[in-house]
C-alpha positions in Angstrom: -45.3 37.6 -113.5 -42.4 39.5 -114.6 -39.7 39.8 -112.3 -38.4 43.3 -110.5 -34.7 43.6 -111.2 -34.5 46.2 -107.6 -35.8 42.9 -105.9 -32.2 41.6 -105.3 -31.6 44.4 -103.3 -34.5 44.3 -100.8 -33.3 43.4 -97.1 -35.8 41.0 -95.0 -33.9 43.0 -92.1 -35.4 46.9 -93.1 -39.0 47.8 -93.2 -40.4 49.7 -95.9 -43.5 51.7 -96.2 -45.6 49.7 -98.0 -45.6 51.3 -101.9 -45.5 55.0 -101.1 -42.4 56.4 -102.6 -43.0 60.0 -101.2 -43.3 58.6 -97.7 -40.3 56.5 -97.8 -37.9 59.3 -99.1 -40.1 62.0 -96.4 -38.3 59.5 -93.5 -35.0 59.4 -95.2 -35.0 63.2 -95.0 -36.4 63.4 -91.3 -33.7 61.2 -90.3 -30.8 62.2 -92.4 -31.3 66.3 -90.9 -32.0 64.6 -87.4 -29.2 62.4 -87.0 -25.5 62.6 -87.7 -25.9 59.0 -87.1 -24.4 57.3 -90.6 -26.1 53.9 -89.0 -29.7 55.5 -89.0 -29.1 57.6 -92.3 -28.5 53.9 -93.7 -31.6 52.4 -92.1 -34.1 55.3 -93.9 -32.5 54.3 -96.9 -32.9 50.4 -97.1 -36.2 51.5 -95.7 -37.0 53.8 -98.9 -35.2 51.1 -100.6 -37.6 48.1 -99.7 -40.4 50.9 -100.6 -39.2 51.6 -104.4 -38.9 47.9 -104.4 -42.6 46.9 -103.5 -43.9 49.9 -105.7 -42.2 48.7 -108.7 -43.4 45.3 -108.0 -47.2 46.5 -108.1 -46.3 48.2 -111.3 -45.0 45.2 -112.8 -47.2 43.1 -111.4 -50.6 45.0 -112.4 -52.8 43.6 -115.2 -52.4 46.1 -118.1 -55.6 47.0 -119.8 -55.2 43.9 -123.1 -54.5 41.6 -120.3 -57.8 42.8 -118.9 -59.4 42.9 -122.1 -58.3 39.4 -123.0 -59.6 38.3 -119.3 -62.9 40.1 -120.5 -62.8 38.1 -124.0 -62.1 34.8 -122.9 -64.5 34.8 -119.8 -67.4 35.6 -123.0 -65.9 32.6 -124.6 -66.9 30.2 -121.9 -69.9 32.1 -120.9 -71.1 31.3 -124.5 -69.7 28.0 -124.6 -71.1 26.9 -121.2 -74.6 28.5 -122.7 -74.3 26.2 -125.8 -73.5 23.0 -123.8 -76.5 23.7 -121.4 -78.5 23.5 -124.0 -77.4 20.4 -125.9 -77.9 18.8 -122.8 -81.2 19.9 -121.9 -82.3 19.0 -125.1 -80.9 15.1 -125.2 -82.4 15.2 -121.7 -85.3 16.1 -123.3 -85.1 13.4 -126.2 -84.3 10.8 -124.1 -87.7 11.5 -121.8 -89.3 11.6 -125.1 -87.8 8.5 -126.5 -88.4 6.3 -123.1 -91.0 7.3 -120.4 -94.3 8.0 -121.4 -95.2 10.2 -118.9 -98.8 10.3 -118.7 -99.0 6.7 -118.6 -96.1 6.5 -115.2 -98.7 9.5 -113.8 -101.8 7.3 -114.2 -99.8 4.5 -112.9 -98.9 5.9 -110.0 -102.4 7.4 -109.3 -103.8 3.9 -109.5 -101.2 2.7 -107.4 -101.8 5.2 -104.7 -105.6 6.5 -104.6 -108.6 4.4 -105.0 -110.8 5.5 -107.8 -113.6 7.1 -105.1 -111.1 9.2 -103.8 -111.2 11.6 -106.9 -114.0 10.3 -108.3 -115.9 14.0 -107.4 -119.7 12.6 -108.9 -119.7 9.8 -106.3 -118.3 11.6 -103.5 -120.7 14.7 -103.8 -123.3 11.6 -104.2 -122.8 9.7 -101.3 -122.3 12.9 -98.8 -125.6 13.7 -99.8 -126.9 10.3 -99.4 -125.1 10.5 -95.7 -126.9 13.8 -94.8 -129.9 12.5 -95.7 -130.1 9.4 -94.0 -128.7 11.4 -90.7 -130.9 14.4 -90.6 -134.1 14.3 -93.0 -136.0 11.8 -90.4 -135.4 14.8 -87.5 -136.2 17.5 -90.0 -139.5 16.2 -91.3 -140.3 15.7 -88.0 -139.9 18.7 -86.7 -141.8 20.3 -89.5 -145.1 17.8 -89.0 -145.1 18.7 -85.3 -144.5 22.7 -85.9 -147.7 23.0 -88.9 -149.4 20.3 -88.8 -152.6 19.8 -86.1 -154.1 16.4 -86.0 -157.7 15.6 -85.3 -158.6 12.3 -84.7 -162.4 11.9 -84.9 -163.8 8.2 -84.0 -166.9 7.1 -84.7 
């Protein structure tokens, strides 16, 4: 930050119009052809004073364009670096599952230790729901279809 040399001249006790020059030096005018007062004539001017003050401070204090461009450069720099070190890490993550977890074998283990084998063993459970259907419903069905075609004659001798 470089330093203003009008700063030692700013007054905590005057206001100033933020950073507009033109402003400033428009109310030094208003009040120097209003007043014969030397008292307000002095305030106008600590008050444009205080205002060249904070302008020149915004100059000074505004990136220039290489600042910005270095800004630009080094943000890059870590952008790339921070790509690079992503990358070595996901691949010794990546080694080291490779090195020591087999991965199918925790996945069966886990499935054992979880789910009996009839619970995704499809062939046995399509097997026994038909077994179940049957047993509940094929008595009633051929049932029903003896008494609906069927006519018995019993002939005794």
């Amino acid at each position: 930050m470089k330093k203003n040399p009008l700063a030692q001249y700013r007054s905590e006790l005057f206001g100033s119009r933020g950073v507009d020059v033109a402003h400033a030096l428009e109310y030094v005018d208003q009040l120097a052809t209003a007043s014969s007062d030397a008292v307000a004539v002095q305030t106008a001017a600590r008050v444009l004073l205080n205002t060249v003050i904070g302008a020149v401070d915004q100059i000074l204090n505004a990136p220039s364009p290489e600042r910005l461009a270095l800004i630009d450069l080094i943000d890059e720099r870590i952008d790339a670096h921070k790509l690079i070190r992503e990358d070595e890490v996901d691949g010794k993550i990546s080694s080291w599952m490779d090195d020591n977890l087999d991965v199918d074998d925790e996945i069966s283990n886990w499935m054992s230790d979880n789910f009996d084998v009839n619970d995704y063993n499809l062939d046995d459970a399509v097997s026994d729901k038909i077994s179940e259907w049957a047993s509940n419903n094929l008595a009633d069905e051929v049932e029903a279809v003896i008494k609906n075609s069927l006519t018995f004659s019993v002939i005794v001798n």
